[in-house]
N, C-alpha and C positions, 0 to 999 in steps of 0.2 A: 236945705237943712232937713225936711219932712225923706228926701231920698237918703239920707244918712242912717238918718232914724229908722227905718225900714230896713236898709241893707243890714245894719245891725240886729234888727230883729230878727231878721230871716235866719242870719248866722248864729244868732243866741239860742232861736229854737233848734237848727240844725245840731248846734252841739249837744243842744239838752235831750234831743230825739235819741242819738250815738249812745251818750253816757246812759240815758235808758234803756236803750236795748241792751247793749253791755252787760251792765246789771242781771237785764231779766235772764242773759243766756248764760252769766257764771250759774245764778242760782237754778239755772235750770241744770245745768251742769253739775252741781253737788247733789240736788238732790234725786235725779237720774242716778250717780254713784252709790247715793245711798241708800235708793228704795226704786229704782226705774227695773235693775236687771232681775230681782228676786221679784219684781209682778211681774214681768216680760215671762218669766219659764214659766210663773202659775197661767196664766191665758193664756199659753202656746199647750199646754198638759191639760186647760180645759177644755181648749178649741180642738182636742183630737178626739175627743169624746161626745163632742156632738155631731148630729146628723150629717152635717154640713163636712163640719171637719173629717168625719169617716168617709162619707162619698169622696171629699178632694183625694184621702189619702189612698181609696183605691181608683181611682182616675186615676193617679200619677201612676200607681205600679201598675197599672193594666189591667186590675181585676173587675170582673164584672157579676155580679150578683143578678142570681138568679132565681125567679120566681119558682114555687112549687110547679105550674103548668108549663112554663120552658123546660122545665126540668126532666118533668114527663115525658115531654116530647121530644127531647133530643135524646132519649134512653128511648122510645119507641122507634125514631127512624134510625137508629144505630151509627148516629154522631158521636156518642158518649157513651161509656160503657161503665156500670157500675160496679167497682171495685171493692170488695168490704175486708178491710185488713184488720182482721184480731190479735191483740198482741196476747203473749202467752202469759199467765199469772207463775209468779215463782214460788 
């Protein structure tokens, strides 16, 4: 009788485990729909603005940022050449 009682429990908590989570992932589910995607673009529109987030996005496209003294120095060994384009006022 005492293993009846037990397999029953095991099964009452497993259902009530399901129908809980259930629950929590509709309601995660609404309110994702209704306030998840307008924070999602505000902390992706912050995160490019910070330090962090400017380094990854010139790491991805290949830019490297350079110190005043690199700068100097590859305009002294004549790696780089300095260019100064004035556009014309109309």
């Amino acid at each position: 009788m005492e293993t009846i009682r037990t397999i029953f429990y095991v099964i009452g908590m497993i259902a009530a485990t399901i129908f809980i989570l259930g629950l929590f992932i509709q309601t995660s589910k609404e309110l994702w729909e209704e306030v998840g995607k307008d924070a999602l673009v505000e902390i992706k529109e912050w995160f490019k603005h910070t330090k962090v987030g400017m380094w990854y996005s010139n790491k991805k496209n290949g830019v490297t940022i350079l110190s005043e003294r690199k700068y100097n120095k590859l305009l002294k060994s004549g790696e780089m050449k300095n260019i100064v384009i004035e556009a014309e006022a109309e």
